[in-house]
Phi, psi and omega in degrees: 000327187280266204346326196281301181344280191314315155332277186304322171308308189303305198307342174279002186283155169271164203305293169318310178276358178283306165316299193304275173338275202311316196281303188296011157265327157299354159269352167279301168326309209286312187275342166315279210302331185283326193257014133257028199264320177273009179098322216284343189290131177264339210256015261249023161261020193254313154335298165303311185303301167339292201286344163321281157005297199276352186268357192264328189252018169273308185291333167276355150284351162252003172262315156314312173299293192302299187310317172278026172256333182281331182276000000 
């Protein structure tokens, strides 16, 4: 049920802002992955959801592109 939200929120996004996502997610990743490298991470299913995210937003982001190559 979150997921499809998170879904329905992105697919309104524009091709720039779907970019604008991906990099702060990919700096969520980043910091994750840093505060569990040093012990700190408290959340450590939040990791999955981030790479989850970034891959619904690589796809709707390849979804985009091919539909407007076909129009």
């Amino acid at each position: 049920m979150k997921s499809e939200q998170r879904l329905s929120d992105l697919r309104a996004l524009s091709a720039d802002q779907l970019s604008d996502e991906l990099v702060n997610l990919k700096k969520e990743q980043f910091n994750l992955r840093f505060q569990g490298a040093t012990g700190q991470l408290e959340n450590v299913a939040r990791v999955r959801e981030v790479r989850r995210d970034i891959a619904r937003v690589r796809t709707l982001q390849r979804q985009k592109t091919l539909g407007a190559a076909k129009a």
